[in-house]
Structure formats: C-alpha cells, structure tokens
C-alpha positions as CSV (number, residue, x, y, z in Angstrom):
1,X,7.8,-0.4,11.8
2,X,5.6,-3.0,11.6
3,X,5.5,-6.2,11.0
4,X,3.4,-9.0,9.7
5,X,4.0,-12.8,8.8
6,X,1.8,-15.2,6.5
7,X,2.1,-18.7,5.0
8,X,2.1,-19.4,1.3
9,X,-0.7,-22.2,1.2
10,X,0.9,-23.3,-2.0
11,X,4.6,-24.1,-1.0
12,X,4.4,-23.7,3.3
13,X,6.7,-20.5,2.8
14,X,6.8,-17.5,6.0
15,X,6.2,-14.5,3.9
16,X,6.7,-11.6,6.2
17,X,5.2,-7.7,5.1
18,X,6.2,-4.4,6.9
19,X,6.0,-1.3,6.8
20,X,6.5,2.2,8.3
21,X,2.3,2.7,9.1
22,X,0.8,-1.2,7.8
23,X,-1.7,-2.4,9.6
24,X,-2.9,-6.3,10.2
25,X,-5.2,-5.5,7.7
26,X,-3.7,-4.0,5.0
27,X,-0.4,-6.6,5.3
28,X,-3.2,-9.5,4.7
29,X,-5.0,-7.6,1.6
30,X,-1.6,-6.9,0.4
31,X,-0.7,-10.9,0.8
32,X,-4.1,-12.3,-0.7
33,X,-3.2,-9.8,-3.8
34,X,0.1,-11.3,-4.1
35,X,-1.0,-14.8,-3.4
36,X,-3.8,-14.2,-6.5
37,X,-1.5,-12.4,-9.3
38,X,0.9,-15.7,-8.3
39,X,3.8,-13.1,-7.6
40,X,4.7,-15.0,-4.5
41,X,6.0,-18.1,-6.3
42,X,9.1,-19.2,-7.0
43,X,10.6,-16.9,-4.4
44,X,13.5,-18.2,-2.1
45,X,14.4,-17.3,1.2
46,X,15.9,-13.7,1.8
47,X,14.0,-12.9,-1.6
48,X,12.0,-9.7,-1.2
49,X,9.9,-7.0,-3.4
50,X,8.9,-3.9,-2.8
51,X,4.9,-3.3,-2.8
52,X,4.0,0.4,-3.1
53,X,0.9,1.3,-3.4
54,X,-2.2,-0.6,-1.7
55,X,-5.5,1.3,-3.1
56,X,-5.9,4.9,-4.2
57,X,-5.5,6.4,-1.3
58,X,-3.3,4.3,0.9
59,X,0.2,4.1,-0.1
60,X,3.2,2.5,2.4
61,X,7.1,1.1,1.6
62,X,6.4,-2.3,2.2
63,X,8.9,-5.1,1.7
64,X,8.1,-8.7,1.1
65,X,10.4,-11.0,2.6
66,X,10.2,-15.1,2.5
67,X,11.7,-15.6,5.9
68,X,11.2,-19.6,5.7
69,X,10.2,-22.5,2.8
C-alpha cells in the first residue's frame, strides 16, 4: 500500500492518502480536489473518508486520514 502525506494550507493539518496502487501523483490531484470542493475542513484527527474514483479510468480505495492539526 502506499502512502502519501500533505498539509492543509488552510488549518496546518497532515492529511495522509493511500491506497493499494496510488501513485505521488494521483495522491496530490486527489488532495488539490479535496482542498478545492473545501471537503478537507473541519475534519479532526483520526477523521478519514473514503475517495473512490479519481477520473474515468483510474479508480483506487483510498482513505483520507488527518494524522496531525
């Protein structure tokens, strides 16, 4: 599995993404998209959602976790 951490620029939280097949790339389109539709505020540590589907053509499990904030 990998594994893939960001900070939120808004509130300084560790946001951590993985998946079975993610890639460094994927993990930082999936943030950005997050991080734009404003889904990753308000979330507390241990918090997580499940992202599915990336584009079209690229689907993964991936679990949002705030690890830190």
């Amino acid at each position: 599995m990998s594994s893939f951490t960001f900070t939120n620029p808004i509130n300084g939280q560790q946001i951590e993404l993985s998946g079975d097949t993610l890639t460094e790339a994927q993990a930082r389109e999936i943030f950005n998209q997050q991080l734009e539709a404003g889904s990753l505020v308000g979330l507390k540590p241990g918090d997580y959602k499940v992202q599915v589907k990336l584009h079209d053509s690229v689907t993964a499990n991936i679990v949002v976790n705030v690890v830190a904030g």
